[in-house]
LUMTIMI-906148 format. One record per residue: residue number from 1; residue in three letters; z, y, x of N, C-alpha, C in turn. Coordinates in nm, 3 decimals, m for minus. Layout:
BEGIN
{nr: NUM	rest: ALA	n_z: Z	n_y: Y	n_x: X	ca_z: Z	ca_y: Y	ca_x: X	c_z: Z	c_y: Y	c_x: X} $
...
END
This chain:
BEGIN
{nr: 1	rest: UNK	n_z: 0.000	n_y: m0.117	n_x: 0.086	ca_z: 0.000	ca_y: 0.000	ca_x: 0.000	c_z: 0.000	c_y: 0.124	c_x: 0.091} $
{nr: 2	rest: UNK	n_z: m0.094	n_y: 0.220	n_x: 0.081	ca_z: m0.125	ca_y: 0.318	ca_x: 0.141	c_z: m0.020	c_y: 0.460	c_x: 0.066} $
{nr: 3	rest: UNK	n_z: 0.004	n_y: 0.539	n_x: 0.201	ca_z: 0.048	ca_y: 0.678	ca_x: 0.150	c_z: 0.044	c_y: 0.691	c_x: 0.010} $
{nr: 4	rest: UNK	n_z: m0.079	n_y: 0.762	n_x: 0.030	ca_z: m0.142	ca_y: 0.788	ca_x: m0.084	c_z: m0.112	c_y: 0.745	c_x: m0.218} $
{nr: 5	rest: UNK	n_z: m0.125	n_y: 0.604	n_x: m0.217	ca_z: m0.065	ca_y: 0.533	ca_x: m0.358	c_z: 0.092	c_y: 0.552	c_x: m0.377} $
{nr: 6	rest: UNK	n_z: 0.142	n_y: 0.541	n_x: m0.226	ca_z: 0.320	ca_y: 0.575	ca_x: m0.288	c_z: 0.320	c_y: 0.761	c_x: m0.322} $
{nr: 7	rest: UNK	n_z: 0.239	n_y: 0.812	n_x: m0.286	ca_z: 0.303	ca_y: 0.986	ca_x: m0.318	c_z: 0.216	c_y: 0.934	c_x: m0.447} $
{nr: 8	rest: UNK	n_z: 0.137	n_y: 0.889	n_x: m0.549	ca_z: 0.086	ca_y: 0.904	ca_x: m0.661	c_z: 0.239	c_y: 0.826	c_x: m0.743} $
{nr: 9	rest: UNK	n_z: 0.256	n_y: 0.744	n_x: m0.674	ca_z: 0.385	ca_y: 0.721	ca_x: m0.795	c_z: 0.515	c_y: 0.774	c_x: m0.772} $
{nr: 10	rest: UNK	n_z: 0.537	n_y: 0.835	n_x: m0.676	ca_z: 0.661	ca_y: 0.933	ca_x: m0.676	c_z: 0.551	c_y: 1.051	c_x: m0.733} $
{nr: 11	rest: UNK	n_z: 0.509	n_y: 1.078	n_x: m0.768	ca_z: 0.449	ca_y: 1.232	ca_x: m0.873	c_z: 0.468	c_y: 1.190	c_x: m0.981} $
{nr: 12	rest: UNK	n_z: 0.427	n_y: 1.026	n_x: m1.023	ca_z: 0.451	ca_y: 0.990	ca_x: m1.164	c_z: 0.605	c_y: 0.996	c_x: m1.180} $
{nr: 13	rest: UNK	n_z: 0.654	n_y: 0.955	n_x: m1.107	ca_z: 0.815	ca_y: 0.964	ca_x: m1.106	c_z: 0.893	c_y: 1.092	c_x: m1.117} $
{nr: 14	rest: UNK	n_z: 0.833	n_y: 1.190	n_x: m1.123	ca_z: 0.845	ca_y: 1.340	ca_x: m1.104	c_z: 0.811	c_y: 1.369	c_x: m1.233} $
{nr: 15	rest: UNK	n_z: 0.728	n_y: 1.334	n_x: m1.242	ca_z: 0.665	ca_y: 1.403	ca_x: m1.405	c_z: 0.778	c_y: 1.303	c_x: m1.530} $
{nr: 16	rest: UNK	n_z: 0.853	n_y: 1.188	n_x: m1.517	ca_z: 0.893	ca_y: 1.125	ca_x: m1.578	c_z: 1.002	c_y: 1.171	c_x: m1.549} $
{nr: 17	rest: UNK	n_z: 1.025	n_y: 1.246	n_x: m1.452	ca_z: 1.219	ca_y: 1.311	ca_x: m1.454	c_z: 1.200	c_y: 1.414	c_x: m1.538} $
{nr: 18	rest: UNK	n_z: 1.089	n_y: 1.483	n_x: m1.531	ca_z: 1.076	ca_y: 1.598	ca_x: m1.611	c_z: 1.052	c_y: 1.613	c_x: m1.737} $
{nr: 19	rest: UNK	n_z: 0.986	n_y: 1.502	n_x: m1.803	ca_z: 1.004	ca_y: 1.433	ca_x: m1.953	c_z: 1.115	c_y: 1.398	c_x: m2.001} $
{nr: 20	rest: UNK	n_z: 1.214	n_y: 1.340	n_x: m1.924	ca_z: 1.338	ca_y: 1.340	ca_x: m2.008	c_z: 1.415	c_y: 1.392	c_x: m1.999} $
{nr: 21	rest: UNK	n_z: 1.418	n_y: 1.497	n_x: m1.851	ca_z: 1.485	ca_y: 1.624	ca_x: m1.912	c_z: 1.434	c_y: 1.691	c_x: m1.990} $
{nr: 22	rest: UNK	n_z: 1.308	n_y: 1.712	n_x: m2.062	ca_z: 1.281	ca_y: 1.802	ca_x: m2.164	c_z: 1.370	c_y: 1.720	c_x: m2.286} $
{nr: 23	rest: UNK	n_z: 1.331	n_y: 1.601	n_x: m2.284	ca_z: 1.372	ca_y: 1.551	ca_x: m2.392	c_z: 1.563	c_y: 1.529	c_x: m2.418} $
{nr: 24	rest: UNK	n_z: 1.612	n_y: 1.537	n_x: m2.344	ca_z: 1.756	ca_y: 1.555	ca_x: m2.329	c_z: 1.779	c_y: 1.687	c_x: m2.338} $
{nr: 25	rest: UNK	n_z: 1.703	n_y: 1.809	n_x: m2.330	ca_z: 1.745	ca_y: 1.935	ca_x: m2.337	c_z: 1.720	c_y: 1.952	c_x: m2.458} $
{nr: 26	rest: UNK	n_z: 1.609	n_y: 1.887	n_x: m2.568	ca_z: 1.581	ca_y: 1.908	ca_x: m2.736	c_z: 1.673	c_y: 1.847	c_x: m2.799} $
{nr: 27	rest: UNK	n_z: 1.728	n_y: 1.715	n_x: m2.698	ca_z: 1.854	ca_y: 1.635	ca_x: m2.786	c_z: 1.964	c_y: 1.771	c_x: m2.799} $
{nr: 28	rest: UNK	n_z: 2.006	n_y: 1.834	n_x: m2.686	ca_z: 2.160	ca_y: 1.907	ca_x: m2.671	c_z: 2.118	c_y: 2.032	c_x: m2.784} $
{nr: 29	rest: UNK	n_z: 2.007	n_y: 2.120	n_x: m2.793	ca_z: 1.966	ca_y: 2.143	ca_x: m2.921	c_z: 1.930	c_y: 2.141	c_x: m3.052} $
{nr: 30	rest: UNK	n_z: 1.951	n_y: 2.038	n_x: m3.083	ca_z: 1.908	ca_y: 1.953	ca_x: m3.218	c_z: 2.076	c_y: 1.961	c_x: m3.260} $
{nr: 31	rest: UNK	n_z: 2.151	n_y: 1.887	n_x: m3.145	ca_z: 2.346	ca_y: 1.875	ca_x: m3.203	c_z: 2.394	c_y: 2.020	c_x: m3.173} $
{nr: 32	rest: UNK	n_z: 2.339	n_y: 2.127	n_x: m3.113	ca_z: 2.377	ca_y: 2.248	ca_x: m3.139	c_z: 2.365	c_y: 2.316	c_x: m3.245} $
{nr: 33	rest: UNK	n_z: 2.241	n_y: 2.296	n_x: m3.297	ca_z: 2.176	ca_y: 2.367	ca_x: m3.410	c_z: 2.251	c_y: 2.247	c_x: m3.533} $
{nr: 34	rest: UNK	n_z: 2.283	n_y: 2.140	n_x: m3.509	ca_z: 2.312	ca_y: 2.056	ca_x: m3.627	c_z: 2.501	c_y: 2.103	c_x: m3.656} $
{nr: 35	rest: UNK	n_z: 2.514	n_y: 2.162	n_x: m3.506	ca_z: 2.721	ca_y: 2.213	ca_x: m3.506	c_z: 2.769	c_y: 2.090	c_x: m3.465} $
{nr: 36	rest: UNK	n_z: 2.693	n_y: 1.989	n_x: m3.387	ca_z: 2.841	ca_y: 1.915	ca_x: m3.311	c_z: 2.883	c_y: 1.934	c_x: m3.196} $
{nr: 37	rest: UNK	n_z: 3.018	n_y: 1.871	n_x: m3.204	ca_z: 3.102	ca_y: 1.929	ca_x: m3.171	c_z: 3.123	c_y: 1.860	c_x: m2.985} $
{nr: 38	rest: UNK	n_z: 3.076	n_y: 1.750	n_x: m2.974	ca_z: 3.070	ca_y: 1.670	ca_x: m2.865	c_z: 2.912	c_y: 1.686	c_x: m2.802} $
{nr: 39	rest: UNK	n_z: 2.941	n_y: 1.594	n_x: m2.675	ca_z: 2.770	ca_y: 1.579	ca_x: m2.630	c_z: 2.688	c_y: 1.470	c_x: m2.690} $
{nr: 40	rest: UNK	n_z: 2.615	n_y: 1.474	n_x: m2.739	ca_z: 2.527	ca_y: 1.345	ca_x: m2.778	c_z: 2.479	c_y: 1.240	c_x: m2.690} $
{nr: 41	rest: UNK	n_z: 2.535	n_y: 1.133	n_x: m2.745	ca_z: 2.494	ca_y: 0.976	ca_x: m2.620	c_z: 2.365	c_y: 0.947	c_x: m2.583} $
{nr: 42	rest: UNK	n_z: 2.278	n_y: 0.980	n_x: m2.678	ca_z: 2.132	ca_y: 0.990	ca_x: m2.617	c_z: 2.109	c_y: 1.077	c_x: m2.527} $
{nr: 43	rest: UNK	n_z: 2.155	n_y: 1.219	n_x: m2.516	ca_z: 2.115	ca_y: 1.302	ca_x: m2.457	c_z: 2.221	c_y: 1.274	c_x: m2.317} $
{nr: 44	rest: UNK	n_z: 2.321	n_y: 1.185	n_x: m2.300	ca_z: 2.415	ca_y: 1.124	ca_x: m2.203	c_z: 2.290	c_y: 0.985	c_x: m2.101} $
{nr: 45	rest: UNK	n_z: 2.254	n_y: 0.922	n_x: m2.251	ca_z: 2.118	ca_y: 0.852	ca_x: m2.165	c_z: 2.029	c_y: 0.866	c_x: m2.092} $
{nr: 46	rest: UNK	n_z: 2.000	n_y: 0.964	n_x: m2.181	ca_z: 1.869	ca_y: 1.068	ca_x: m2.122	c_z: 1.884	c_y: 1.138	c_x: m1.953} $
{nr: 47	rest: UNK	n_z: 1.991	n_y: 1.164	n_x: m1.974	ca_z: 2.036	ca_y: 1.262	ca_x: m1.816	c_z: 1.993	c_y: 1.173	c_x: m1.755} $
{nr: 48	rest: UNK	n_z: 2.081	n_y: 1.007	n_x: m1.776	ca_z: 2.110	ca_y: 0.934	ca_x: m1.655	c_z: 2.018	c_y: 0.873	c_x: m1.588} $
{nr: 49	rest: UNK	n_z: 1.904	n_y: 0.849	n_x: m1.698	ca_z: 1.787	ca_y: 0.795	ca_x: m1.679	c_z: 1.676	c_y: 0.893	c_x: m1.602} $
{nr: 50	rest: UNK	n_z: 1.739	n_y: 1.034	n_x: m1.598	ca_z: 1.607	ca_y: 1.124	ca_x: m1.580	c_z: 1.702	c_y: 1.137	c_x: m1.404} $
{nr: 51	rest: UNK	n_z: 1.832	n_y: 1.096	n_x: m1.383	ca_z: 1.891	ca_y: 1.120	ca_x: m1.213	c_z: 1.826	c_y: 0.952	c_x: m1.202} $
{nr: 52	rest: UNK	n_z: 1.800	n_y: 0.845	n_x: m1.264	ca_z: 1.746	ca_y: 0.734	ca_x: m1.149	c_z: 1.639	c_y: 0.739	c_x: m1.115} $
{nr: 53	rest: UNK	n_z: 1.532	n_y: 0.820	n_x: m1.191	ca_z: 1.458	ca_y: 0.853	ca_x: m1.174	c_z: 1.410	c_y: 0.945	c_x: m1.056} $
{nr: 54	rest: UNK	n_z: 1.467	n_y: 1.040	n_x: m1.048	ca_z: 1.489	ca_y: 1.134	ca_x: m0.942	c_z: 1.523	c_y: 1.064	c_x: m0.837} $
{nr: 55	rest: UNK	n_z: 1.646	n_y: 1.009	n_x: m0.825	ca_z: 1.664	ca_y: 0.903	ca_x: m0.689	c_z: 1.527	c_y: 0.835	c_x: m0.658} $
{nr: 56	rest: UNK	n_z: 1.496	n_y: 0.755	n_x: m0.746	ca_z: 1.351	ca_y: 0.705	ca_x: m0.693	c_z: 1.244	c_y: 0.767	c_x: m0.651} $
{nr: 57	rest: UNK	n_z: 1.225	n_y: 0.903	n_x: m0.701	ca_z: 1.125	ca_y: 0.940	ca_x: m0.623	c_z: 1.165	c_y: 1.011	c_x: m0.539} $
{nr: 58	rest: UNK	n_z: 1.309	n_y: 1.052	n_x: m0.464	ca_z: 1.325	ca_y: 1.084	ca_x: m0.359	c_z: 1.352	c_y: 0.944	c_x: m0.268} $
{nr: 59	rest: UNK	n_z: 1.364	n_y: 0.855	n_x: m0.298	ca_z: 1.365	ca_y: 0.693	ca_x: m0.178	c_z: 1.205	c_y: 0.708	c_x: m0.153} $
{nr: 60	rest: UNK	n_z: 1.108	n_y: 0.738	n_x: m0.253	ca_z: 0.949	ca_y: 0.719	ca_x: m0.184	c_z: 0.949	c_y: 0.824	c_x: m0.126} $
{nr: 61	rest: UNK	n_z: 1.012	n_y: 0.956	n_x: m0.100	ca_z: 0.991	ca_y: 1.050	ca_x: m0.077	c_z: 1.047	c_y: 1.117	c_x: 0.046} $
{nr: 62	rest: UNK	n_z: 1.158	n_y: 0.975	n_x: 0.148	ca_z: 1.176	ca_y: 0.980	ca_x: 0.229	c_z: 1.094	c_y: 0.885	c_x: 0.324} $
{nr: 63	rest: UNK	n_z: 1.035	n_y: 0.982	n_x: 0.460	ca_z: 0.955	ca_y: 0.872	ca_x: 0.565	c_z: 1.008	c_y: 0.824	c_x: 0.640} $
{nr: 64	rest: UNK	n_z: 0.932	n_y: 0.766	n_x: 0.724	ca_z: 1.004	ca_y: 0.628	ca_x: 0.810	c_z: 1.152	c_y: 0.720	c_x: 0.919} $
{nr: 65	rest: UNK	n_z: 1.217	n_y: 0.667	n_x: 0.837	ca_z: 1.370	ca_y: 0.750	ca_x: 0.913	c_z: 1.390	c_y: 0.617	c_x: 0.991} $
{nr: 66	rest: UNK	n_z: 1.346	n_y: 0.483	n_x: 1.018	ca_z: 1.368	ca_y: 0.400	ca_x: 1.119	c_z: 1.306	c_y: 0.276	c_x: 1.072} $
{nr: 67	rest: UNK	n_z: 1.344	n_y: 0.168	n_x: 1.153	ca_z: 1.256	ca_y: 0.064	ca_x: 1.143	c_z: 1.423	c_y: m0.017	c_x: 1.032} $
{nr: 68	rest: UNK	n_z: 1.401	n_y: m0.087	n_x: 0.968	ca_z: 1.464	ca_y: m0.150	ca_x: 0.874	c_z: 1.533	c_y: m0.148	c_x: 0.737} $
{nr: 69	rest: UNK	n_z: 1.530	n_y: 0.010	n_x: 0.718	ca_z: 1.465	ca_y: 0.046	ca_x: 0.601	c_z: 1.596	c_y: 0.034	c_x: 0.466} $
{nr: 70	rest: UNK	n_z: 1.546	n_y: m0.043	n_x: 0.358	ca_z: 1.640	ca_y: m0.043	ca_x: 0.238	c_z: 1.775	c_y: m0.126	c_x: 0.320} $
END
């Protein structure tokens, strides 16, 4: 697997952190505008899923820092 193909899926991975933070930021608005009173568990999902995300495309997004790796 060439460069190239790993920076195309850390971009996809980028654009997919950035989808569910949009979508976790419409959740925390939807229970604002609805008056609750807590954070919403989807929008608790949403975060967590949009930081593993982020981790992953910063692991493709680090270069050869040595020979042996994960």
């Amino acid at each position: 697997m060439g460069d190239d193909s790993v920076d195309e899926v850390r971009e996809e991975l980028a654009g997919l952190a950035e989808r569910l933070g949009d979508l976790a930021y419409e959740e925390l608005r939807r229970a604002v505008a609805a008056g609750e009173q807590v954070r919403p568990e989807l929008e608790r999902r949403l975060t967590r899923a949009r930081r593993a995300v982020e981790r992953a495309a910063a692991i493709l997004s680090a270069r050869d820092v040595g020979a042996g790796g994960a």
